[in-house]
N, C-alpha and C positions, 0 to 999 in steps of 0.2 A: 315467552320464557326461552324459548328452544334461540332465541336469536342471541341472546345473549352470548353464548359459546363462541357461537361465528364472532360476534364482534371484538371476545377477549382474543380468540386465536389472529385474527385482524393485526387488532394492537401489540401483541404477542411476537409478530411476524415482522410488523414494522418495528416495534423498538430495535430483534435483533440484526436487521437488515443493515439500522443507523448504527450501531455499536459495529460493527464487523467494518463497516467504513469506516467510522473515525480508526478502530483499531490497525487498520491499512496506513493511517499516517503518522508520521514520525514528526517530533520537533527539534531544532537543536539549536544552540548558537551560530552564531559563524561571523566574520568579521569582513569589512572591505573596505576599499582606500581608491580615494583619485584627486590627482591636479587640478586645483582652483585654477581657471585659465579666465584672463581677462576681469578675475573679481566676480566671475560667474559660478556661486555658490549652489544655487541651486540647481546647477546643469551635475558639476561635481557629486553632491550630494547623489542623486540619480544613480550614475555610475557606479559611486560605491556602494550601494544598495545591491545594484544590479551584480556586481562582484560578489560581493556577500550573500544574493544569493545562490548563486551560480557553488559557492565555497559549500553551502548548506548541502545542495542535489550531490557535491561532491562524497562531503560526508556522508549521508544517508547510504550512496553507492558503494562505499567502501573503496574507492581507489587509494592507491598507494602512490602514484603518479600523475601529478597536477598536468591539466590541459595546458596552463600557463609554458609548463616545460619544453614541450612541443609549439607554442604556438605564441612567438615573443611580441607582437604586436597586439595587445587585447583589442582592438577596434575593429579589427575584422571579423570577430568572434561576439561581437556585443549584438548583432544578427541573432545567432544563435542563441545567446543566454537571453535575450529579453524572447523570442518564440519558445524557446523550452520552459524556461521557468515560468512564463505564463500562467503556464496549465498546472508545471509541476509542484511549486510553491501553492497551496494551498490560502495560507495566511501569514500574513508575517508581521513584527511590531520594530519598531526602532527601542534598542535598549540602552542607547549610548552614542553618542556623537561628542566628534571634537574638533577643532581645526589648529592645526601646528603649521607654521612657517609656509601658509599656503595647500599643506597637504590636507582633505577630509578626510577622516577615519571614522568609519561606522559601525556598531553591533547590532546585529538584530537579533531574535527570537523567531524562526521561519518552519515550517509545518510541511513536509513535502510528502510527495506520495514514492515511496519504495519501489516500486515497479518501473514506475516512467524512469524514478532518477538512473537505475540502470541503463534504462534504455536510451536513457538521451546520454550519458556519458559515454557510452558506448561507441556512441553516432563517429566520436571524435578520436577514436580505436585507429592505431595504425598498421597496414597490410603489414608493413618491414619490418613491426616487432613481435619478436620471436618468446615467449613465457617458456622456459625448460626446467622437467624438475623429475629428473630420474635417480632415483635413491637406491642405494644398493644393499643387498644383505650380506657379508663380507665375514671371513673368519677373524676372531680377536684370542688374545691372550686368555682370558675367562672367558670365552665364549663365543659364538655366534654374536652381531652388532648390526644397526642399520648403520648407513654412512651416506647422509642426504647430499652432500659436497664428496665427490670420488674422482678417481681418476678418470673415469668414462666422463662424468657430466663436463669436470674443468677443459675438458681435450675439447669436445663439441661447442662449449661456449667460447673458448680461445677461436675455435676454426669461422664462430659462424661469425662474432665481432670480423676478423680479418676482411671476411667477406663483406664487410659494407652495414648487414642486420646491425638493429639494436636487438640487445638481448639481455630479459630479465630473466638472474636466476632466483628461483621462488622458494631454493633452500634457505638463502642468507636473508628471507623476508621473514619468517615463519611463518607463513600464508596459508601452509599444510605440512602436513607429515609423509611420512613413508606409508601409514595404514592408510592417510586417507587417500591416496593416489591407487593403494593395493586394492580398494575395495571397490574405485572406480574404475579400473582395469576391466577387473572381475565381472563386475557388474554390469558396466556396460551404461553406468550413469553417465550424466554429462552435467550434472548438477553442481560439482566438485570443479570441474574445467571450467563450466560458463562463469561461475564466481570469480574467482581465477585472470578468467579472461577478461572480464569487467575492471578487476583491482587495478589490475595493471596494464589497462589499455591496450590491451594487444587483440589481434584478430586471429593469431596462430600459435599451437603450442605444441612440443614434444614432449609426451608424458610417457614415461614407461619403469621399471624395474627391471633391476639384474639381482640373479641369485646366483648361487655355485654348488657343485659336488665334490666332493674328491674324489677323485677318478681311481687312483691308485696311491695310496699311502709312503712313504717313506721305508723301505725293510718290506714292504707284502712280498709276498712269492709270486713272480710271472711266469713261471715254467721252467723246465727245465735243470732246474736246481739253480737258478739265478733268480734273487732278488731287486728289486725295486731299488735307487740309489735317491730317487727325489721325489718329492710332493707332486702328483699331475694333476691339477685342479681347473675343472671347467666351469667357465660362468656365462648365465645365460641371459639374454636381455630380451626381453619382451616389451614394444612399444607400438606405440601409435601416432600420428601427424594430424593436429586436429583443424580444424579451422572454422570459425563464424562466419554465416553467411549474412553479410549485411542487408541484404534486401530481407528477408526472413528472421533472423537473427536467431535462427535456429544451428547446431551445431552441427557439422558433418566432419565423418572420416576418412581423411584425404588417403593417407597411406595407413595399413597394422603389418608391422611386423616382426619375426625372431630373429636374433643372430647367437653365434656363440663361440668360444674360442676355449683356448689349453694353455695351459701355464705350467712351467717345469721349476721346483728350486727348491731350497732345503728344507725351508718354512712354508707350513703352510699357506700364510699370509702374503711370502712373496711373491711362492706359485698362484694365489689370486689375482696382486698386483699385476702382476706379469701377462697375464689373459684379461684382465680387465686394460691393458696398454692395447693389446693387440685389438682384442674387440672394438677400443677405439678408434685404432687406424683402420679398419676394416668395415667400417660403419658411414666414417664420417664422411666420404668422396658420394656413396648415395645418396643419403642423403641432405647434402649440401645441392644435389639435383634435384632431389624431389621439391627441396623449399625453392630453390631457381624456377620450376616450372611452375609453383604455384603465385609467385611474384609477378612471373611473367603475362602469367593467365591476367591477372586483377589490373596489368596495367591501361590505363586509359588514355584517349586522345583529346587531350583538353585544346582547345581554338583561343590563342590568344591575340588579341587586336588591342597594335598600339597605335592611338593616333598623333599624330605630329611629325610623322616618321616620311621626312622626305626627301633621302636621298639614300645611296648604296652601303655606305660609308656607314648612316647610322642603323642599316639593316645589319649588316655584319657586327658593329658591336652589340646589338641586341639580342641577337644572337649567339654572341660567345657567351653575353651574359647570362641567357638561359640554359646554357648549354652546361655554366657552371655550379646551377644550383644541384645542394644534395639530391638524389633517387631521380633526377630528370637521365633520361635513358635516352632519348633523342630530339632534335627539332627539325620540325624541315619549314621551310619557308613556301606558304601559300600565295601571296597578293603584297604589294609593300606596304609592312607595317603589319601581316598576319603571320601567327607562326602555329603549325598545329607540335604540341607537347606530348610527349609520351611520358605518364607520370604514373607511376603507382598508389601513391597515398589520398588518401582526402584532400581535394583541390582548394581546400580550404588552407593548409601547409602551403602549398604552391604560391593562392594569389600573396601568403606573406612572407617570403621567401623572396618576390619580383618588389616588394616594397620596402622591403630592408634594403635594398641598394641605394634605395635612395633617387633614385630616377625616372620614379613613374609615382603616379598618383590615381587608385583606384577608383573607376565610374560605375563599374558595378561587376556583380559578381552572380556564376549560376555553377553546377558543378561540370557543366562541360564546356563553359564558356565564362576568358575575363577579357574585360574592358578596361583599358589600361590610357592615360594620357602620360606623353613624353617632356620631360621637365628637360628645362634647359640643364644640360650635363654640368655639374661644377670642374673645377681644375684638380684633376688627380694623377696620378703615375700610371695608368693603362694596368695596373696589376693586378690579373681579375681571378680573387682565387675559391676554391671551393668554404661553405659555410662550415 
């Protein structure tokens, strides 16, 4: 009799063991498409499966920014979405297929596990995008106001754009609020940023707030029997430089810190404006260094070999033409027909960057090394310009 207990608490253990799994997975629709090539339907078919589920892990992760975007060649990436979704798609059923003028279009019904799909979307996270989302608390007409879009944030995201960065700003997503950034400040979460960092594929973020005082009112008394003639209104910004470690994928903090300025004018509102301008020219020259230095840190020396490459003539153009893709930062010439790359991003951008030219053809791919064959160049005008 006494075993009985053991064996309900047993079964008891395993049911909620299996329930707490299935509750770990997600299902959803998701759709995908690929070119019938040579009549060969069921190679098609494949593909868009594989899209579609790749579209699913997307959704489950919450991104707001498609891999596709980043990465215009899908065949380079078909690596990657048949090794991730492997594991991460659970199960999946076809709910719909069609074929139009040669194109397949597929739906399925796919079951993925939430955890991986962050983590493998992630994988495809770029160093050079920059997520920024610093909200301001700002004097209004009725009142005190948040203002997620200010004159600080647009100043920073004008400057870092100039500089080369892609940059998401995560006010005009509605991704979070003013509380929810105030409270991961405060906190010291990073649970707020890693989601964040996930949506929108970035590996780096500037997260911070500005509040203000009034320093001295309009009419107060400063001494001496003279009065105050303007608003002096301080505002203060408190932030941080965040960044994902991709070997770990744990979060770390690059840079924290305050700044603060003063603002003079008749309203109070202008005297904010007016320190929130200065704040931002006072701010943005560091750190447009600190994100330089940590660009610089992640960049890599990817080995590129191309064979076919036999003589001076075609070293030098292949060269200029690496030299012209985005975020490539230098090339120096190893052996003929080796080049080693200085590149920031995932090598995965790179090998399809060298094959939108059009002039090489991929033999394989690692992330610190590609293998590249030399097509005979077509007739073009030498006019080799950036992507």
């Amino acid at each position: 009799m006494k075993m009985i207990p053991f064996f309900l608490c047993l079964t008891l253990l395993i049911g909620f063991s299996f329930s707490q799994a299935i509750a770990q997975i997600k299902c959803v629709d998701a759709s995908g498409e690929a070119m019938v090539m040579a009549g060969d339907r069921a190679q098609a078919r494949l593909e868009a499966v594989a899209r579609a589920k790749w579209s699913a892990v997307e959704q489950i992760a919450g991104t707001e920014v498609k891999a596709a975007s980043f990465v215009r060649n899908f065949q380079l990436v078909e690596d990657v979405v048949k090794t991730k979704t492997g594991g991460l798609v659970k199960r999946y059923k076809i709910i719909d297929e069609r074929l139009t003028d040669d194109l397949m279009e597929v739906r399925i019904n796919a079951c993925v596990e939430p955890a991986g799909a962050r983590e493998a979307v992630s994988e495809l996270a770029l160093n050079n995008s920059i997520a920024l989302f610093i909200p301001a608390r700002k004097p209004g007409r009725s009142g005190d106001e948040y203002e997620e879009t200010n004159i600080l944030s647009e100043t920073l995201l004008g400057n870092l754009i100039e500089q080369g960065y892609t940059v998401v700003d995560v006010a005009g997503t509605k991704a979070a609020d003013a509380a929810d950034i105030e409270r991961a400040v405060r906190s010291g979460s990073t649970l707020t940023v890693r989601s964040m960092m996930t949506r929108f594929l970035s590996n780096l973020m500037i997260i911070g707030k500005v509040d203000y005082t009034i320093s001295t009112g309009k009419g107060e008394s400063i001494g001496y029997g003279l009065t105050m003639p303007f608003n002096a209104v301080t505002v203060r910004l408190t932030y941080r430089l965040i960044a994902r470690n991709q070997q770990t994928g744990k979060i770390e903090i690059l840079f924290a810190g305050a700044e603060q300025a003063k603002g003079l004018a008749n309203s109070v509102e202008d005297a904010a404006a007016l320190a929130m301008k200065d704040l931002a020219d006072l701010l943005t020259p560091s750190l447009l260094d600190k994100v330089g230095l940590y660009i610089e840190g992640k960049t890599r020396k990817v080995t590129v070999t191309i064979h076919g490459v036999t003589d001076i003539a075609s070293v030098l153009e292949i060269k200029s033409i690496l030299q012209s893709i985005v975020w490539v930062s230098s090339v120096e010439e190893k052996d003929m027909g080796t080049f080693i790359v200085s590149y920031p991003e995932n090598t995965l951008y790179l090998a399809n960057s060298i094959e939108q030219k059009g002039l090489f053809r991929m033999t394989r791919f690692s992330p610190y090394g590609l293998t590249l064959d030399f097509l005979a160049p077509p007739e073009r005008d030498g006019d080799i310009r950036k992507e």
